[in-house]
Backbone bond lengths (Angstrom), bond angles and torsions (degrees), N, CA, C in turn:
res aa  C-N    CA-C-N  psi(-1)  N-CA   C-N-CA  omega(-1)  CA-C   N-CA-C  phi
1 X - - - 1.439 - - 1.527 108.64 -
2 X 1.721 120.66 143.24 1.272 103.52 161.30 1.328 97.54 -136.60
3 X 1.547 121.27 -152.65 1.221 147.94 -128.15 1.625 94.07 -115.00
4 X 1.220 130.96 -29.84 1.176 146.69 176.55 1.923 117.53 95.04
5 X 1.504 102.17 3.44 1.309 95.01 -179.18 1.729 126.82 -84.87
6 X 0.966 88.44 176.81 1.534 100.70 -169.77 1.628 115.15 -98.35
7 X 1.422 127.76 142.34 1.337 122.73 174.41 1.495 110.03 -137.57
8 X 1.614 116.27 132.77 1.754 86.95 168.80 1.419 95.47 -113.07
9 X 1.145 97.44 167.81 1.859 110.49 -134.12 1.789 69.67 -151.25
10 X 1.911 102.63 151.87 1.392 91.59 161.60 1.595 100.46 -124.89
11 X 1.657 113.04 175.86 1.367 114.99 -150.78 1.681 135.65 -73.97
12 X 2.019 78.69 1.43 1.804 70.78 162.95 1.392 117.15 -120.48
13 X 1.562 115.29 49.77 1.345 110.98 174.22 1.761 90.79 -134.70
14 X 1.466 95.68 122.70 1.480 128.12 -152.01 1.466 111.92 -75.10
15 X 2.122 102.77 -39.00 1.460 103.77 -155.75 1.934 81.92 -105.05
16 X 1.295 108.52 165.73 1.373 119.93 169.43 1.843 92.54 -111.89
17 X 1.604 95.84 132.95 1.671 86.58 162.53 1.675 104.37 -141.24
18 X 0.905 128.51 146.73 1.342 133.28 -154.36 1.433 99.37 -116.99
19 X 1.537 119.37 157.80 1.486 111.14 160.15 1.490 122.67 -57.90
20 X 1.011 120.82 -54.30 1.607 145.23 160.17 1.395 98.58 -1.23
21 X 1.360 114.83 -62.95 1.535 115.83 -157.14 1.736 101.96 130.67
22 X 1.005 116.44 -29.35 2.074 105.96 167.14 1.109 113.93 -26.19
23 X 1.432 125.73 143.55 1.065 117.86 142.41 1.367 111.20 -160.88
24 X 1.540 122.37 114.04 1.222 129.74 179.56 1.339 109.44 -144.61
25 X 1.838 88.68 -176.30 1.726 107.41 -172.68 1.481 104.28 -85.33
26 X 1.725 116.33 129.11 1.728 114.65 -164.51 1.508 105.57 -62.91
27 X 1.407 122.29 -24.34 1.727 133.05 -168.67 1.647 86.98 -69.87
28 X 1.694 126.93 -71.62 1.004 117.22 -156.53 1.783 111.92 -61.13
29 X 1.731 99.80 -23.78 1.572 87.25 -178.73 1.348 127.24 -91.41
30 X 1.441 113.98 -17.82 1.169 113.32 142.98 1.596 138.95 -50.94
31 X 1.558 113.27 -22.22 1.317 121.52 173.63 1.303 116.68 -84.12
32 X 1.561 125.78 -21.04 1.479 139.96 144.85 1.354 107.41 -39.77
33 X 1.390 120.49 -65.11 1.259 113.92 -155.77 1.491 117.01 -87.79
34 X 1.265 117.94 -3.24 1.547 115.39 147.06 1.070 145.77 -77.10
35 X 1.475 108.39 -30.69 1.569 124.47 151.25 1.312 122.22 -51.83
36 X 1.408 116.86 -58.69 1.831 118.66 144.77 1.183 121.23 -19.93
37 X 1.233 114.14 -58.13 1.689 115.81 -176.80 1.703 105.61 -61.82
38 X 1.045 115.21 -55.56 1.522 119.03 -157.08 1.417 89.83 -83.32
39 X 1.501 145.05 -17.98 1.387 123.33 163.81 1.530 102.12 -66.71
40 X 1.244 129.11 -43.14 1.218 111.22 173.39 1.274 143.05 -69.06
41 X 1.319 94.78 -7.19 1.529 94.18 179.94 1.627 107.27 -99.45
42 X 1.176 104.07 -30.17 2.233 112.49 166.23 1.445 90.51 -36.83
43 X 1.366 124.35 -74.71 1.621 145.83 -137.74 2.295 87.64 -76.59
44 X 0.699 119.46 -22.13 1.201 119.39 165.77 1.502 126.80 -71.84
């Protein structure tokens, strides 16, 4: 889970880390957030 914010980050820095406390791989969280999308858009 995160915080919902946004960072732009450029493409060769791999991990996303947030103030919050996040911290992940940008591929896997980007692969979250498309799956997100398309559950929402099914459920629509």
């Amino acid at each position: 889970m995160n915080c919902g914010a946004t960072h732009d980050m450029p493409l060769n820095k791999r991990v996303f880390k947030c103030g919050c406390g996040v911290e992940e791989n940008r591929d896997i969280h980007a692969a979250q957030n498309i799956l997100r999308q398309a559950y929402i858009e099914i459920a629509a």
